[in-house]
N, C-alpha and C positions, 0 to 999 in steps of 0.2 A: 374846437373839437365838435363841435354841435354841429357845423355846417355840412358836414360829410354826409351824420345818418338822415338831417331834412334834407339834404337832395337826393337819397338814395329813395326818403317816402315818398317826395315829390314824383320821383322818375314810377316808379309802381302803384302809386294813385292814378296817373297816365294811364300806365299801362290798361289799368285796370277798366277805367272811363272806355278807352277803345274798346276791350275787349268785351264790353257788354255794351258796345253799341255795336259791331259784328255779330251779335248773337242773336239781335232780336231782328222779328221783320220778314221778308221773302228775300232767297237765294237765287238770282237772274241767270241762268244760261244763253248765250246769245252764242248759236251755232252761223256761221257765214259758210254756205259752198259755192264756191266759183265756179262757172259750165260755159260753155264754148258752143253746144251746140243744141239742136232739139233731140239727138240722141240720148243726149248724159242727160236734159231736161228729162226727158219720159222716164229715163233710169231711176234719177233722184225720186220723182214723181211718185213712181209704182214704192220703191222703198219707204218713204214718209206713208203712204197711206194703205198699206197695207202690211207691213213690218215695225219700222219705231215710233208711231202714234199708237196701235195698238197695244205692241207691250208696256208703254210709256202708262197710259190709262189703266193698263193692268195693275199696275204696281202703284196706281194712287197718285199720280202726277195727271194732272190733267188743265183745264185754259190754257194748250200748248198751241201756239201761235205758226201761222206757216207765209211768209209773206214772199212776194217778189216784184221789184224794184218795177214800175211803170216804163224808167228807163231802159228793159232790157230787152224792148224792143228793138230798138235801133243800136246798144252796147255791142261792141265786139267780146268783151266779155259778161259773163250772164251772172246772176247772182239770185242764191235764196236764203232767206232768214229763217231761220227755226227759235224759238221764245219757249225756254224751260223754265218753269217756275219751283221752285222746290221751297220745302220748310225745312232744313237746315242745309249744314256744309255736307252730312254726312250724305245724306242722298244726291247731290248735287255732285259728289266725287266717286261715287262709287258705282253708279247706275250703268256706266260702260259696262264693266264686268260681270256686274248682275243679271242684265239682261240675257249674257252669253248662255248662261244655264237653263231659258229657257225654251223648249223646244220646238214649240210655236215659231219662235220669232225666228231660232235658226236656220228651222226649216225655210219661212216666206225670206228670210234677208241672202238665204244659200247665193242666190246668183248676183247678186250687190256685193258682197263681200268677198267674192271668187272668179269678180272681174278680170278679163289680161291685161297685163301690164298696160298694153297697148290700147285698151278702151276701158278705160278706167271711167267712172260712172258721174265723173267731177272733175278737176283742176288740179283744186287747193281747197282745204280747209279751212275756217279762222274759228275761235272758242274764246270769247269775250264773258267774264264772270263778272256777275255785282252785287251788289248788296242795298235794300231798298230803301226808298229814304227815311227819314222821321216823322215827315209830316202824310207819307205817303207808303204805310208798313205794307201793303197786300196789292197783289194785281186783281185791275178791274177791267173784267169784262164789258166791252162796251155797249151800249144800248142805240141800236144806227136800224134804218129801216132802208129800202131796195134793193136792189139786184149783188149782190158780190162782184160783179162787175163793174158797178156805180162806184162803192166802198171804198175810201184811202184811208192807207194807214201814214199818220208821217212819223218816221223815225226822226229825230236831230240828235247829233255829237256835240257836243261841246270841250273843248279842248283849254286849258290853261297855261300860261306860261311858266308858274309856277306850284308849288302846292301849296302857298299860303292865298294864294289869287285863287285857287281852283276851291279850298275851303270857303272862302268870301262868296263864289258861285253857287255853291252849295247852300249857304246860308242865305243867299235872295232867293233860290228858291223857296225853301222851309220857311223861317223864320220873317224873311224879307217881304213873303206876299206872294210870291209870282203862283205858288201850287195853289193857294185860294182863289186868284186871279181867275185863271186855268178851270176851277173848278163854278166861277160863278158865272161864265163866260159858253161854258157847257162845249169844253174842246172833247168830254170824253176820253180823258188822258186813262192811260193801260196803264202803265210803269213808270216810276223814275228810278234811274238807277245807279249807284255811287258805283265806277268801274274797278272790281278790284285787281282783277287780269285781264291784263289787252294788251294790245301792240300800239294803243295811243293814252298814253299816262302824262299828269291825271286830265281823267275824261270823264265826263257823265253824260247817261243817254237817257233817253226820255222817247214814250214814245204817245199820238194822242191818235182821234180819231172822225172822220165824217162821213158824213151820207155819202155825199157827192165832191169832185173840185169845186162847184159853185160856192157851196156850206163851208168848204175850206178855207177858202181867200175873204167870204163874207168875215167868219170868225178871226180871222190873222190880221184882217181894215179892223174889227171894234175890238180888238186887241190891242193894235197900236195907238186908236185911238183915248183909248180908255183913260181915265183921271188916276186909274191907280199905278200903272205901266210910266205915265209919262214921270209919275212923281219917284217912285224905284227907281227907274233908270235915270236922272237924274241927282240921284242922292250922291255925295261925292265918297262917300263907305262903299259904291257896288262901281266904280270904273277900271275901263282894263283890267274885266274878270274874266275874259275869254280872249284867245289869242289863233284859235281857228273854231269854225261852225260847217258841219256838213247839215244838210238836208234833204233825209230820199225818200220821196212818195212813192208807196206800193202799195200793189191790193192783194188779199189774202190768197192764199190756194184752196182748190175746193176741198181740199183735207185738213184745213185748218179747224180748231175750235171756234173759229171766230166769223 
């Protein structure tokens, strides 16, 4: 008779543990617009910097990130990253609709949103949500000197096969070293992010940063080289914790915070 109500405390002690690790921390928006051409470029363009960066800042959101893919120069299709930081769920869910009320922004986004059918300002969509990690509660602004045009940002995906392997990921970062690593090593990491809505589950993204590609590959050589990396990754607790890896170097937009 006992075994019933200790799994029922068990299961709600659970419960519980999550739900105050979902509570604390920074809320990651990661908008994806897909574009095709330099038309819908200048489109997206004019809308991020003169329509949703501003009311975005209005309302108290601000180190809003604007990135685009180095590859999209030669891509057949084109790609921009937008990085929404928020302090909880409720602004992170509600901020569409919020903004509509204001008349600033109706007015500058009037011909973004009143597109034809047939020149639509974009593609495709994507809206990647996260949650930040433990050893890494707040997005940091990075501290980089030259041109914006010098400037990489790299994003990586990290994808697991399962969610007990993808936990085990999560934990080499935190716990395991790698965000200490990262941070003695001066990658100038922004985010790391546990993904909690995407179209690749479970995922976590991370994103860090450099002056230049030179500073990027120099940092990525004394990264692998390093005594602390060779010894993590060898530990036999952190193998086959990832089962795909993306990596996209971009440099910010000129309407980025960044």
């Amino acid at each position: 008779m006992l075994r019933l109500p200790l799994a029922i405390f068990a299961i709600l002690l659970c419960s519980l543990n999550l739900y105050s690790q979902r509570s604390t921390g920074t809320i990651y928006q990661l908008i994806i617009y897909h574009f095709q051409d330099k038309e819908q470029e200048a489109a997206l363009d004019l809308y991020m910097a003169k329509a949703l960066l501003p009311v975005l800042h209005k309302r108290g959101v601000h180190k809003i990130g604007a990135f685009k893919p180095i590859a999209n120069d030669t891509a057949k299709m084109k790609q921009l990253y937008v990085l929404l930081p928020f302090k909880n769920w409720k602004d992170a869910t509600e901020w569409r609709l919020a903004i509509l009320k204001d008349k600033d922004y109706c007015n500058d986004a009037a011909a973004f949103h009143a597109a034809p059918y047939d020149k639509a300002p974009y593609t495709r969509m994507e809206n990647i949500y996260m949650q930040s990690f433990a050893l890494a509660p707040t997005l940091t602004l990075p501290v980089l000197s030259g041109s914006i045009a010098d400037k990489v940002y790299e994003l990586r995906s990290y994808e697991s096969g399962t969610e007990e392997r993808y936990r085990n990921k999560v934990h080499m970062f935190n716990e395991g070293g790698e965000i200490d690593l990262f941070k003695r090593l001066g990658f100038n990491a922004i985010f790391y992010g546990d993904v909690i809505a995407g179209s690749r589950m479970p995922n976590l993204i991370y994103m860090t940063s450099f002056n230049n590609m030179e500073q990027r590959n120099e940092h990525w050589k004394a990264f692998g080289e390093s005594p602390e990396w060779k010894k993590i990754s060898t530990m036999a607790t952190y193998q086959k914790n990832v089962s795909k890896a993306d990596i996209i170097l971009m440099h910010a937009a000129q309407y980025s915070d960044y």
